[in-house]
C-alpha positions as CSV (number, residue, x, y, z in Angstrom):
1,X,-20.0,22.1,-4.2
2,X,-19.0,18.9,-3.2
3,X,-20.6,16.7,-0.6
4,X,-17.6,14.3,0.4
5,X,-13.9,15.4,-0.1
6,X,-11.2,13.0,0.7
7,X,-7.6,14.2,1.2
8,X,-5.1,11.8,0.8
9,X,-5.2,8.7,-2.0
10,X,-3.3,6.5,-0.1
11,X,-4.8,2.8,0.5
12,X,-6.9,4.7,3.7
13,X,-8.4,7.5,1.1
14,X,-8.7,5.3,-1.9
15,X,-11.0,2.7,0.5
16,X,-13.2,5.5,1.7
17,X,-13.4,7.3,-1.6
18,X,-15.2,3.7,-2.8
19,X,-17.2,3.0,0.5
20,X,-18.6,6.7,-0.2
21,X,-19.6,6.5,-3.7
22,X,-22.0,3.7,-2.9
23,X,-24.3,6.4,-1.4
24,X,-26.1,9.4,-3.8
25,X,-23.6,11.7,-3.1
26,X,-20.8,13.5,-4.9
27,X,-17.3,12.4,-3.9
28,X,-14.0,13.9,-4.9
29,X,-10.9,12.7,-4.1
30,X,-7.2,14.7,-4.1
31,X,-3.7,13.8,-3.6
32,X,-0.8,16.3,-3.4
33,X,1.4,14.2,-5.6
34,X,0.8,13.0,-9.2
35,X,-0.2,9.4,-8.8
36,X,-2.0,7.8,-6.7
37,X,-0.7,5.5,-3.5
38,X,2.8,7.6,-3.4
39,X,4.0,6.8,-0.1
40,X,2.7,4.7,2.5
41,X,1.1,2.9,0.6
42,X,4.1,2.3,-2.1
43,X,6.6,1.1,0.6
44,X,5.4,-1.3,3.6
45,X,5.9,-5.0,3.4
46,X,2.5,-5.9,2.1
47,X,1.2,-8.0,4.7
48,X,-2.4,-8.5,5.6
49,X,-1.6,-9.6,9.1
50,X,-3.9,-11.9,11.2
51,X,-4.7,-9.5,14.4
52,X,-2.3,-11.2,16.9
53,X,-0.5,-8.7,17.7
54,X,-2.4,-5.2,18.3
55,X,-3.4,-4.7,21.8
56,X,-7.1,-6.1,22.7
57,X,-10.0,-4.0,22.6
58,X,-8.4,-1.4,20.5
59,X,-9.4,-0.3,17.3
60,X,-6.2,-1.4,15.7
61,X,-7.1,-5.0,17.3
62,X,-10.7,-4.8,15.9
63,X,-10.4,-3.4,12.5
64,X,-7.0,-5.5,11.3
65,X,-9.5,-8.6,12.6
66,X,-12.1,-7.7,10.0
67,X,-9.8,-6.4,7.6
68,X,-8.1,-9.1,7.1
69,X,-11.6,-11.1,6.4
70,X,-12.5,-8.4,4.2
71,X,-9.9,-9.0,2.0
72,X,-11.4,-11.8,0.9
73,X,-14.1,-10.0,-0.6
74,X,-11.8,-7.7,-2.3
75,X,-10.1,-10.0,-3.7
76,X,-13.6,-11.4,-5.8
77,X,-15.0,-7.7,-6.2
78,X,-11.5,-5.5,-7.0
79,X,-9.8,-8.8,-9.0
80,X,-6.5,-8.0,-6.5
81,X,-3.5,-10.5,-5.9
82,X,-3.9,-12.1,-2.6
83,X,-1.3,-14.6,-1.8
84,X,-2.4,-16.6,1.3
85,X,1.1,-17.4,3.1
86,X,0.5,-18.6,6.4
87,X,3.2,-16.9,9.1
88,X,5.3,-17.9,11.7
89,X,6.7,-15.9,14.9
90,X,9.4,-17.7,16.2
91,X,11.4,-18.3,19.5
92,X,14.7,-19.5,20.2
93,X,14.3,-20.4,24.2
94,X,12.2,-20.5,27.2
95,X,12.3,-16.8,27.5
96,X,10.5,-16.5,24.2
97,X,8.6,-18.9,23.9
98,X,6.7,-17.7,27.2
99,X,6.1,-14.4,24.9
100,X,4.5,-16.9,22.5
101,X,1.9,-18.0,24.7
102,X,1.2,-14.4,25.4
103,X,0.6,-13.9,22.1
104,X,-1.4,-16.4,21.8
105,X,-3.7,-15.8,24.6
106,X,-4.0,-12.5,22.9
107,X,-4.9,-13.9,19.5
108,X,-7.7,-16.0,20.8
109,X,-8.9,-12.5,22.9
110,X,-8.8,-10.5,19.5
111,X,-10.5,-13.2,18.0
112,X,-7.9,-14.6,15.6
113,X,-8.7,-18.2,14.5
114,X,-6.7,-21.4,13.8
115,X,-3.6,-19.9,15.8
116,X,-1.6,-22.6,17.7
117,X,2.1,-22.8,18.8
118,X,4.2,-25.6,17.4
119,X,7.5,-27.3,18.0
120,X,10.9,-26.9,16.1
121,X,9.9,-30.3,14.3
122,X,7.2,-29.0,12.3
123,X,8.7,-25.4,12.1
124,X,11.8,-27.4,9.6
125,X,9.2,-29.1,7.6
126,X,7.5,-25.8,7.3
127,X,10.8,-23.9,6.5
128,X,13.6,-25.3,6.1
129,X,15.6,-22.7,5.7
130,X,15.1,-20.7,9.2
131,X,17.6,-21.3,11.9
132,X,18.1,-24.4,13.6
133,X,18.1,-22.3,16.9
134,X,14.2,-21.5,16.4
135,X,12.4,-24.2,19.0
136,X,9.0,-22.9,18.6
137,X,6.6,-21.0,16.7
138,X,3.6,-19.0,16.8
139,X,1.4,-20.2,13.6
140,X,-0.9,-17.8,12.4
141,X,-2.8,-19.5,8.8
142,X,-4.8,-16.4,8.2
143,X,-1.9,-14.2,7.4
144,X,-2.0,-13.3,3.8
145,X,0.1,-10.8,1.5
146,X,-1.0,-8.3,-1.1
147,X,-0.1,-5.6,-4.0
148,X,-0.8,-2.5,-1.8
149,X,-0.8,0.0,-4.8
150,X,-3.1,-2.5,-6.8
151,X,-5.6,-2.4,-4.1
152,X,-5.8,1.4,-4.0
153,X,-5.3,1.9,-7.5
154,X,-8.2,-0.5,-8.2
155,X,-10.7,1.1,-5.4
156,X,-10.2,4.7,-7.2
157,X,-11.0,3.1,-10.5
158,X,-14.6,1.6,-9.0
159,X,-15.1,4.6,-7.4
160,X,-14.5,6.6,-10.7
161,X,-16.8,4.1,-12.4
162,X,-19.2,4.9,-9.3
163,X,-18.9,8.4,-10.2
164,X,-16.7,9.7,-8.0
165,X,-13.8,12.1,-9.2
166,X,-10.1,11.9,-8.5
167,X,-7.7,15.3,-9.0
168,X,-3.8,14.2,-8.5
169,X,-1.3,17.3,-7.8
170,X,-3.8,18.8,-6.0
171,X,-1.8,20.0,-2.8
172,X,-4.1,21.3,0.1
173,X,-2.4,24.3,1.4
174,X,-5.5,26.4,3.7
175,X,-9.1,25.1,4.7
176,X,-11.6,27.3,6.1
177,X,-14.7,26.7,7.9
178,X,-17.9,28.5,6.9
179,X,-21.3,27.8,8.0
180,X,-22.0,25.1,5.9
181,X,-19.2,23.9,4.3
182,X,-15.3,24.1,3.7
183,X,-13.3,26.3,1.3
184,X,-10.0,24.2,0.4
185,X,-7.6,26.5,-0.9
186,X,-5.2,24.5,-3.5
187,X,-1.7,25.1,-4.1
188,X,-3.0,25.7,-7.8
189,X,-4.5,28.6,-7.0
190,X,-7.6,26.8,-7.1
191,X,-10.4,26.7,-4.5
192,X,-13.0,23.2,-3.9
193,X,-16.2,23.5,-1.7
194,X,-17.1,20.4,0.8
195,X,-19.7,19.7,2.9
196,X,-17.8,17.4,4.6
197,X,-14.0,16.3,4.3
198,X,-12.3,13.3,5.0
199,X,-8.4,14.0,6.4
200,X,-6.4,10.7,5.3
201,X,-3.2,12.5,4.8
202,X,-0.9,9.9,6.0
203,X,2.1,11.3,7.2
204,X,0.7,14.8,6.5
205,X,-2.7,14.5,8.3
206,X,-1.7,16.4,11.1
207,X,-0.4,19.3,9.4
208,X,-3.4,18.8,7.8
209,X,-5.4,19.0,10.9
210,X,-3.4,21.7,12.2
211,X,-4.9,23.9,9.1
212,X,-8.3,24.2,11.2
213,X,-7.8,23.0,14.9
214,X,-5.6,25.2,16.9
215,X,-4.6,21.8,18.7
216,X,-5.1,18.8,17.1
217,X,-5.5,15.9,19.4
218,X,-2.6,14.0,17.8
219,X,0.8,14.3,16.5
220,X,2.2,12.1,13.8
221,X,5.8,10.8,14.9
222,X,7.4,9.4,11.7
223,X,9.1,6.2,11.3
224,X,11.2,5.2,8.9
225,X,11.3,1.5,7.4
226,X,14.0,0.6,4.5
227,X,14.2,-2.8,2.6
228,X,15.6,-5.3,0.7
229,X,13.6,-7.1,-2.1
230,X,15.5,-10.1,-3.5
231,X,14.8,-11.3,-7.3
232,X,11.7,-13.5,-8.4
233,X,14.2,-16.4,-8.5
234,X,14.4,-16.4,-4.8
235,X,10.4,-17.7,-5.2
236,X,9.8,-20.6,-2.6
237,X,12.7,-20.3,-0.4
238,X,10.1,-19.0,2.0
239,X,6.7,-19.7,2.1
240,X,5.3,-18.3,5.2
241,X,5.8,-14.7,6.5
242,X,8.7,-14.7,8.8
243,X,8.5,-12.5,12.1
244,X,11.0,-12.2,14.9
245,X,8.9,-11.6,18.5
246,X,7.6,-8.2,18.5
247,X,9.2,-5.1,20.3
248,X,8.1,-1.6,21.1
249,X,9.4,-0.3,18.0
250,X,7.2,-2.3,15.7
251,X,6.9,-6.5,14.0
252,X,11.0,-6.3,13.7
253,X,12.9,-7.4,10.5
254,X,11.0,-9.6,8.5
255,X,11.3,-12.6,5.6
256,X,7.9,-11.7,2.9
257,X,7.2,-13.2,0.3
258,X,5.4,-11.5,-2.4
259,X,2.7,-11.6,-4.8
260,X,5.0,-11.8,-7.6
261,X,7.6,-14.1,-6.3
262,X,9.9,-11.4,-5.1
263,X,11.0,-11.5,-1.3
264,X,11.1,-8.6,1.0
265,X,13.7,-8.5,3.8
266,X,12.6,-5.9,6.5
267,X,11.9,-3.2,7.8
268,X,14.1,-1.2,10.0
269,X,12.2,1.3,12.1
270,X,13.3,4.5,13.9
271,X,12.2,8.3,14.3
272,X,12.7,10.6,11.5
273,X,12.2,14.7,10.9
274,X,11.8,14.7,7.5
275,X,8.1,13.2,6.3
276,X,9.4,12.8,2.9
277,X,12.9,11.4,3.4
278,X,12.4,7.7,1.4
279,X,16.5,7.2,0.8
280,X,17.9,4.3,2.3
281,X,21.3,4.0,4.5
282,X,24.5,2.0,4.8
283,X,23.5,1.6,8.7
284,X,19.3,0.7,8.0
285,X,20.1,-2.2,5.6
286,X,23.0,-3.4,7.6
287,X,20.9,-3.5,10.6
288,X,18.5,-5.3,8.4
289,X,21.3,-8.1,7.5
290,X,22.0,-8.4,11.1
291,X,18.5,-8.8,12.2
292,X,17.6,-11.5,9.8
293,X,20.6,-13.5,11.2
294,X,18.4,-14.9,13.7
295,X,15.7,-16.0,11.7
296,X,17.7,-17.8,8.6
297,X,21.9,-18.4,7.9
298,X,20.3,-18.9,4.4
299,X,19.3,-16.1,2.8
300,X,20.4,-15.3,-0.9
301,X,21.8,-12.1,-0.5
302,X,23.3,-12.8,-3.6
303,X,19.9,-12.2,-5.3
304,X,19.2,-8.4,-4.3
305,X,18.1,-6.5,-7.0
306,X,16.9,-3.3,-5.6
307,X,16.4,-1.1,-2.0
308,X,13.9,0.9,-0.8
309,X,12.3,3.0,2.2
310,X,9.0,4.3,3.3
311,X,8.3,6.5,6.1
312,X,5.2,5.3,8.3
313,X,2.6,7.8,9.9
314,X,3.2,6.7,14.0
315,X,0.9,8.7,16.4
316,X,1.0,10.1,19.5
317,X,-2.4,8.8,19.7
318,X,-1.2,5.2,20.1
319,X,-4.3,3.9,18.1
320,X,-5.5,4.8,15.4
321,X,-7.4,7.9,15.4
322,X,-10.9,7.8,13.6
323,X,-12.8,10.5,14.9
324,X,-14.9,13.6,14.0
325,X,-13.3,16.7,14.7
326,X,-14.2,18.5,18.3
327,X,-14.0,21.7,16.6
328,X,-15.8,21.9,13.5
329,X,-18.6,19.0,12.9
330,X,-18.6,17.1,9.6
331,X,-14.8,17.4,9.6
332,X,-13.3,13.9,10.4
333,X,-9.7,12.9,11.0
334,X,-8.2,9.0,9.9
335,X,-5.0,9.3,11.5
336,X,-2.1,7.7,13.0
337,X,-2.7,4.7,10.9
338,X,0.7,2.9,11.2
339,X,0.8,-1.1,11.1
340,X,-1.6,-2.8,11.0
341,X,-3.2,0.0,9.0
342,X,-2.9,-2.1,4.9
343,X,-4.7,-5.1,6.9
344,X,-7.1,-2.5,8.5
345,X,-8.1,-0.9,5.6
346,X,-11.3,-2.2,4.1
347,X,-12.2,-2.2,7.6
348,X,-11.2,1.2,8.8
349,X,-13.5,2.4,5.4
350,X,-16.6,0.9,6.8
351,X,-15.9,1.7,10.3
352,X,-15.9,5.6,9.2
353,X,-18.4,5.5,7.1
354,X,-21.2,3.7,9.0
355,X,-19.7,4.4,12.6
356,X,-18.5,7.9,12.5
357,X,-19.6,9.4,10.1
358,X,-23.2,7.6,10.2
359,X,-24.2,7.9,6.6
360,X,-28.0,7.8,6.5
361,X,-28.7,7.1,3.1
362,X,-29.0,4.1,0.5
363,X,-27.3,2.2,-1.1
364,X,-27.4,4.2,-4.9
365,X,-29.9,1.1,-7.3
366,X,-26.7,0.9,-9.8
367,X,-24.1,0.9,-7.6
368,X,-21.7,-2.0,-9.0
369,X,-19.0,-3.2,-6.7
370,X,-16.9,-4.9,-9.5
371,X,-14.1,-3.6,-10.9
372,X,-11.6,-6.1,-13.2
373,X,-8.4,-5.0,-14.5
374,X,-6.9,-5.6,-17.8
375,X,-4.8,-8.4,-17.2
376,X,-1.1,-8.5,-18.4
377,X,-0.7,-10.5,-21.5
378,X,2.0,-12.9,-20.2
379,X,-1.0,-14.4,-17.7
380,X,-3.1,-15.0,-20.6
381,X,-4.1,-18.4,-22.2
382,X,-2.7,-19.2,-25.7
383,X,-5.9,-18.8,-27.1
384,X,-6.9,-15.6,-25.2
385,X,-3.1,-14.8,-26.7
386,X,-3.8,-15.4,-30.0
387,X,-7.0,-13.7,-29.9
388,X,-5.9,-10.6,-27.7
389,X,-2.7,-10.1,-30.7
390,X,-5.3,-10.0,-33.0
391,X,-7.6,-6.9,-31.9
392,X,-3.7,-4.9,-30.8
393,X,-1.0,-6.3,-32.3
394,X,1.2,-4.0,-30.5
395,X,1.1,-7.1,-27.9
396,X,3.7,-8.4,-30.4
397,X,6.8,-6.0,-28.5
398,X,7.9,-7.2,-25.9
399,X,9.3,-4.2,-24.0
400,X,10.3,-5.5,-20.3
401,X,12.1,-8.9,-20.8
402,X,12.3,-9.6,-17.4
403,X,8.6,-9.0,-16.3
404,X,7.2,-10.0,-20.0
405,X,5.6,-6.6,-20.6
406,X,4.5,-6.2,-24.3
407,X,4.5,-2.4,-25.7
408,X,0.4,-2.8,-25.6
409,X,0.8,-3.5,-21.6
410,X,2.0,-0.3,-21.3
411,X,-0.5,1.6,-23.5
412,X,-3.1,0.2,-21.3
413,X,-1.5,1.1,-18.5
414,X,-1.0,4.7,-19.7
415,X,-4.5,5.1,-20.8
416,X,-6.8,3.0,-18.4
417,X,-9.6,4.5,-16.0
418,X,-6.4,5.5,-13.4
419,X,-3.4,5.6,-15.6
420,X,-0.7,7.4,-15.8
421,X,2.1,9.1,-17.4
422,X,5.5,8.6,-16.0
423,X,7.7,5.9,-15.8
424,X,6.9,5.1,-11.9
425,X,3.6,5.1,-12.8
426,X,3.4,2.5,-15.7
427,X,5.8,0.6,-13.3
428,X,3.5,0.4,-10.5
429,X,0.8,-0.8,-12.8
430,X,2.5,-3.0,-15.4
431,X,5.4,-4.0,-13.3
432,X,7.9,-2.3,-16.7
433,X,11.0,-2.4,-14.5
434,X,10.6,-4.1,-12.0
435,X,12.3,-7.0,-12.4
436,X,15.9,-7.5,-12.2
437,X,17.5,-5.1,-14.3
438,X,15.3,-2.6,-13.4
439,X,14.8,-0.9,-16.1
440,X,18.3,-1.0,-17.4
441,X,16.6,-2.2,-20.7
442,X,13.5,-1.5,-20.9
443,X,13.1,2.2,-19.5
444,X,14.1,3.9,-22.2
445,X,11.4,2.3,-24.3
446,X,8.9,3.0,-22.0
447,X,9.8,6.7,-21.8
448,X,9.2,6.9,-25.6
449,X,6.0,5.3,-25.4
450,X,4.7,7.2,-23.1
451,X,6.1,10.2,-25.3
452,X,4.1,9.1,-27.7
453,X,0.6,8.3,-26.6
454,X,0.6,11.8,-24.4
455,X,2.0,13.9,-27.1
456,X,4.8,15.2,-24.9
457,X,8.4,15.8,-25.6
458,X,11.1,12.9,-24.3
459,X,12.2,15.7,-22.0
460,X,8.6,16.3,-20.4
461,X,8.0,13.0,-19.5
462,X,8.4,12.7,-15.7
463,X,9.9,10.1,-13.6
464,X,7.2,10.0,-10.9
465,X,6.5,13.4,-9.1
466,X,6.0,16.7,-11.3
467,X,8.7,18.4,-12.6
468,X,10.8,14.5,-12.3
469,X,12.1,14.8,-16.3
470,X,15.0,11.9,-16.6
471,X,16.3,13.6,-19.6
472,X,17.1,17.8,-19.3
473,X,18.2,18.6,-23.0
474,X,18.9,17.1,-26.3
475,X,22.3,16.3,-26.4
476,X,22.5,15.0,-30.1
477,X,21.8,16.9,-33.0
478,X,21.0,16.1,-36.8
């Protein structure tokens, strides 16, 4: 029996999954899909936002506050990317600008530092790129970006090395309540006992609720986002985080730069049915070209190498929802945790943990908060180079061109503490297509080596989900 189960390995689960395993307890952690940080997590735009926006007293206001600060310590303990940007919400008359200073009045209530509003001016020499009709902007300097997927990846791994455990395709499909625990029926077949569980579902976490409440206190009301991500050589064009005033339906279209020099260009946002639905549409990016005419005449469309879409997990909460269930004690819910939820992260772990849940216990003697990945050759020295090619010469093969990915990358990246074993997967953690072919060139090559560290058939290796293979049948023949 387990002590602690966490549903859901998104950035939300992954986070709690570490804050647990400080404690002498056993921890296991499941996803439904075969990797972890599938969906929410995968596709947002990445920003650790400063806390201007959420309303005051709220736990979104509180939590993306201290979030944001605790991604500074993340960044020393986890060795993730941070990029500290800087952003800019701008106004184009009188009208607007008046919702500035009512943004900034909020900012100074939710405690956000440094924020000021300054003239058009200083917004050119800033970006000189946005649109001559901006007259003012909201400055926020503690606005930073991240690599979502790294962060959660990273957190399972010093979890893991904490000793807690982490089951992929592990779809929940019953839980029932006994007297002292939970039985969670898996889709397997398969049957885990908790203690206590910990519903981070995303998207899912009120169907997930709805498996042992009769009425779950909140609804998730999806919300679909779809981008643009412009080439690395579009690096520098902006440097600050781009926002249009905000409106009910979200932070608007956005200009974000990223980690690894790429630029995002979103998100739309509307309702959707289907939880799962990440294709993107004619009408979403167009309205996404549209929207950005306000902020810049000068993007480089030109430079798009690739779309995307993510669906968001909206409440009918309206905060986030970070409570213990009413029905069944040591049953807690971490819902509804739509933007600013990345930002909130860190924060939202620590809020459950020592706020909700309570945990009464110590700190374990040799717990060890470090984790430090294996860092792609390319970043190395020459001399760490030179000495790296020595102990795996496979370094030598250089399999992505445009990301500088050697074959030995991708071998670590197949076989470390959270790897995995399709093509999404090595992508997400060795960036092997990402670039701007991606993975025109270098795909092909990655499916054989993953074909042959695992020992599976070219036809078994998977794209992403299970049952994903990009090649059905031999077509040649000796």
């Amino acid at each position: 029996m387990k002590d602690y189960v966490v549903i859901g390995s998104g950035i939300i689960g992954s986070l709690i999954t570490r804050a647990l395993s400080k404690y002498p307890v056993s921890v296991h952690l499941l996803d439904k899909e075969n990797d972890i940080a599938s969906h929410q997590t995968i596709a947002n735009s990445a920003i650790i936002h400063s806390g201007h926006d959420p309303k005051p007293g709220s736990l979104k206001a509180k939590l993306c506050v201290l979030g944001n600060q605790l991604y500074d310590t993340l960044e020393q303990e986890l060795d993730i990317d941070l990029l500290r940007t800087g952003a800019l919400v701008v106004a184009h008359n009188e009208a607007e600008e008046a919702q500035l200073a009512v943004l900034l009045e909020r900012a100074h209530t939710n405690g956000v530092t440094d924020v000021k509003i300054i003239d058009q001016p200083t917004i050119q020499t800033l970006e000189p790129r946005l649109s001559k009709g901006i007259t003012k902007a909201l400055s926020l300097p503690t606005t930073k970006v991240t690599f979502p997927w790294e962060v959660a990846i990273h957190a399972v791994a010093n979890a893991i090395h904490n000793g807690a455990t982490f089951q992929k395709n592990a779809e929940v499909v019953s839980i029932e309540p006994n007297e002292s625990h939970f039985t969670i029926q898996l889709k397997d077949g398969s049957k885990i006992e908790a203690k206590h569980v910990i519903n981070a579902a995303g998207v899912m976490s009120d169907l997930i609720a709805a498996m042992i409440e009769p009425t779950p206190e909140f609804k998730i009301l999806p919300r679909k986002g779809e981008y643009f991500v412009l080439d690395r050589k579009a690096v520098g064009l902006f440097k600050n985080v781009i926002y249009p005033l905000p409106t009910q339906a979200g932070k608007g279209v956005l200009i974000v730069p990223q980690t690894h020099g790429n630029i995002l260009l979103g998100p739309t946002s509307y309702a959707v049915t289907d939880r799962e639905d990440e294709s993107t549409t004619r009408d979403g990016l167009a309205y996404v070209k549209t929207h950005l005419q306000s902020l810049s005449n000068d993007i480089p469309f030109d430079l798009i190498i690739r779309t995307f879409a993510g669906v968001r997990a909206t409440s009918s909460f309206e905060d986030f929802y970070i409570q213990e269930s009413k029905v069944y004690p040591h049953f807690y819910h971490v819902a509804g945790i739509d933007s600013p939820g990345l930002t909130a992260a860190p924060a939202i772990a620590q809020y459950l943990v020592e706020h909700v849940i309570k945990i009464d216990l110590p700190i374990k003697p040799d717990y060890d908060p470090i984790y430090r990945k294996t860092p792609l050759f390319h970043t190395l020295s020459e001399a760490q180079k030179i000495e790296e090619i020595a102990k795996y010469p496979k370094h030598g093969k250089l399999i992505c061109k445009c990301e500088k990915v050697t074959e030995q990358d991708i071998i670590h990246a197949i076989h470390g503490p959270t790897g995995n074993d399709t093509i999404k997967g090595i992508k997400k953690r060795s960036r092997a297509g990402a670039g701007l072919c991606q993975g025109g060139y270098c795909e092909s090559e990655v499916l054989k080596i993953i074909a042959r560290e695992t020992g599976e058939k070219p036809n078994e290796v998977n794209y992403y989900a299970e049952h994903t293979p990009i090649l059905v049948k031999e077509t040649k023949t000796k």
